[in-house]
N, C-alpha and C positions, 0 to 999 in steps of 0.2 A: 313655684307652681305657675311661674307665669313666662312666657316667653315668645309667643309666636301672636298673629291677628285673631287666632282663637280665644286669647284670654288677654286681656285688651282691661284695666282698668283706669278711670282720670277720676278728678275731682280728690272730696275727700276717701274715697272709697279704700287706696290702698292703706293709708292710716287707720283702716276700720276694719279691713281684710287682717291684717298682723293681731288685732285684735279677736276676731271671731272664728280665726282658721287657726289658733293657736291648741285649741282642746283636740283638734281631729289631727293635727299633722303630728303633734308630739310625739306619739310610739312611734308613727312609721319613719319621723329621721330617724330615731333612734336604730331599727333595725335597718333602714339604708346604710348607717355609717359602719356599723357592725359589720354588713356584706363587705365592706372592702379593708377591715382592719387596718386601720390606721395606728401610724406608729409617731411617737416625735419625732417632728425634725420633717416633717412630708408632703410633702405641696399639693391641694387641693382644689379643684375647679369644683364651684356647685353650677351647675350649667340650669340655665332658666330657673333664676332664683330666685326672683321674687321679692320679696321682702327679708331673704335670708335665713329664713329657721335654719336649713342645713349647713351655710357658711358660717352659723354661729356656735350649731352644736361640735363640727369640725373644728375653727379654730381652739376651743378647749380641748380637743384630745390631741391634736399635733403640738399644740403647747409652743413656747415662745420661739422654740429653733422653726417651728412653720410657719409655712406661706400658706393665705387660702386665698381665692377668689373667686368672687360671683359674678356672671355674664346671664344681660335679662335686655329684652329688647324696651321693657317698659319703664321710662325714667322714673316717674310719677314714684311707681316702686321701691325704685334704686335708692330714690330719697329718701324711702322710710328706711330700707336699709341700712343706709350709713348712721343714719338717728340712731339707729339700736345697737348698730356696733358698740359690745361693752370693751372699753378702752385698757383694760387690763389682761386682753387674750392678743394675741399678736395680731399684729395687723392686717386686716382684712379689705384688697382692693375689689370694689366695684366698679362694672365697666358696663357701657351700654351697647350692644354686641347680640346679632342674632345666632342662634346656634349653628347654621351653614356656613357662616364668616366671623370667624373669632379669630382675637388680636393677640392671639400667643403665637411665639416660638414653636416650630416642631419639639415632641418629645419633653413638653415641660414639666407633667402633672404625672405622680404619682400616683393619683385617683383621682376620678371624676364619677361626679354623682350627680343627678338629676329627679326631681323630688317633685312628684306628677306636672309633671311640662314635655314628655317627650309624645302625649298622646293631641299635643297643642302645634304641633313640628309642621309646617304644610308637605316637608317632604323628609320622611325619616331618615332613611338613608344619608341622605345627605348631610343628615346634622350626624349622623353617628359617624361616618368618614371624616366630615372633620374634628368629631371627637377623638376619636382613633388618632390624627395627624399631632394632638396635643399630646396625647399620653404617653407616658416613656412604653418601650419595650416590657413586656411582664406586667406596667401598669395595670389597675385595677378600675371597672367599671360597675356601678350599678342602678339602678331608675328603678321609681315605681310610678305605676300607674293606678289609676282605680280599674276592678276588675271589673270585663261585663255586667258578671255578675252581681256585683254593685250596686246597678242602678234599680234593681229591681229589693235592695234592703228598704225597710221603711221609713226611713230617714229622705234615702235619697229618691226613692217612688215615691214619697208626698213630693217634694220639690220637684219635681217634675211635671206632676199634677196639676199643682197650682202656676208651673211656667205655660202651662197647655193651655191654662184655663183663662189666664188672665193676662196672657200676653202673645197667643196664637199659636200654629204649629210651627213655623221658623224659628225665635227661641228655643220651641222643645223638643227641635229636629238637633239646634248646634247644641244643646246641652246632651241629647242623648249620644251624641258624636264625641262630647270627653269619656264617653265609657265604651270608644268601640274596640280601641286599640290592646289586640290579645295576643295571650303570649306567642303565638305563631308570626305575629308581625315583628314582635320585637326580637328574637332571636334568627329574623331570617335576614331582617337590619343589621342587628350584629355581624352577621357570619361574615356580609357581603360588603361593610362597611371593614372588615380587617381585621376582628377581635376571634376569639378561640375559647373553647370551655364555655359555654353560654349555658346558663341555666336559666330555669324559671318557678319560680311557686308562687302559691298565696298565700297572703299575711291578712289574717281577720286578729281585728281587735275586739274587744267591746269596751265602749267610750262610752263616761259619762258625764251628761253636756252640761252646761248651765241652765237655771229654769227656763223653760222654752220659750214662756211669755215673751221674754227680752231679746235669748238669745238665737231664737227660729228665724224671726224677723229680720232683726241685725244680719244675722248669716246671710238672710240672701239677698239681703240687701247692697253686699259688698261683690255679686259674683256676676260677670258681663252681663248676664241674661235680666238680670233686673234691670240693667242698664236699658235694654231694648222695650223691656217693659212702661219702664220712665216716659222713653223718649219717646213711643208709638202711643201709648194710653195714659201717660200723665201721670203723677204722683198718686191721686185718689187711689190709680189701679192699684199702683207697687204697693201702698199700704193696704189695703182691701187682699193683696194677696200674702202678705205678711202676717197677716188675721188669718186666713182660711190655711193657710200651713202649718201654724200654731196650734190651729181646732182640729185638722188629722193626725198631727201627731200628740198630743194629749189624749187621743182616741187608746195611746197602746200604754196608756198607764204608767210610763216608764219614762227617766230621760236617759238611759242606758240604751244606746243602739250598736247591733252591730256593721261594722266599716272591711271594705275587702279591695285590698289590691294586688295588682301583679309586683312581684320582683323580681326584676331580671339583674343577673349575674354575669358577667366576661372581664375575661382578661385582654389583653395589647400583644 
């Protein structure tokens, strides 16, 4: 989920991101990896990886005849990533590599997947051409994004709120900017970047979190925007607004929220 100056994290943050973006992303690799059925033996790109959720649920399904690898422009990251590489699934290269200029071969990757980072892209097209330029012929593609509609769940409409409230409209301009990218961009990237068969739907979960007390805070704690919050208004704020996130969402009696994103679909 991280890839491009949009989503940007240093310090301890990405060791704590792997931590608190573990409950939310789980179903959706799962149904990313599903989109492109993976078979042993089949060499994988998770492109702007992150810390790896997908390059880790990938290398167990291609099992030891596969290759995977993950490409993230944030090292910080990469480094949690290799920590968690569990040493009993085949080997898993990370590389540090924007998604418009990646260090593969033409036609290397079987599938290539991308696990909310293409809505982080500064220029989509671009990273999807040179997706396209890695994947074999027939290869298989899929990404998710969070859906528009998304930001307005109340999970993600508190965090929002309180990036408004406690850290200006600039944060809560670039976070409402991870939820712009709709399926009309993403399959018209596809077409024009080289891929064919583009689909798109939505994938809504319902996830449920850890007690919010702990883990509201924590969450957004690890995600840019707190960063800016830090750095413009100080610590007192980011906690001051790690409290007032926790008191809107205790407001819905519930630590079950529903999650919604795009999945796009193409072949090479």
């Amino acid at each position: 989920m991280a890839d491009e100056p949009g989503f940007q994290l240093t310090g301890t943050a990405p060791e704590r991101y792997e931590q608190y973006l573990a409950p939310i992303m789980t179903p959706f690799v799962t149904a990313l990896l599903d989109a492109v059925d993976l078979c042993p033996g089949d060499t994988v790109l998770d492109l702007a990886c992150g810390t790896g959720f997908a390059a880790r649920a990938a290398a167990a399904q291609v099992g030891p005849a596969g290759r995977v690898h993950g490409a993230d422009v944030n090292e910080a990251m990469l480094k949690v990533a290799v920590a968690h590489h569990p040493r009993h699934y085949p080997d898993i290269e990370f590389t540090a590599a924007p998604a418009d200029d990646l260090p593969y071969p033409d036609a290397t990757f079987d599938a290539v997947v991308c696990q909310q980072g293409a809505q982080f892209f500064p220029d989509l097209t671009a990273a999807l051409k040179e997706t396209a330029r890695v994947t074999r012929p027939e290869g298989r593609f899929a990404a998710t994004v969070w859906s528009p509609a998304a930001l307005t769940s109340p999970y993600f409409a508190a965090q929002h709120e309180v990036i408004e409230e406690y850290g200006g409209p600039d944060p809560a301009a670039s976070f409402a900017a991870a939820f712009a990218c709709t399926p009309h961009h993403l399959t018209t990237a596809l077409h024009t970047a080289g891929f064919h068969d583009t689909k798109t739907h939505e994938l809504t979960f319902g996830i449920s979190l850890p007690p919010l007390a702990e883990f509201a805070p924590g969450h957004l704690s690890v995600l840019p925007w707190a960063q800016q919050i830090l750095d413009t208004e100080g610590a007192e704020a980011l906690t001051a607004a790690g409290q007032a996130l926790t008191a809107r969402l205790a407001a819905h009696a519930t630590t079950t929220f529903a999650f919604t994103a795009t999945l796009a679909t193409a072949t090479r």
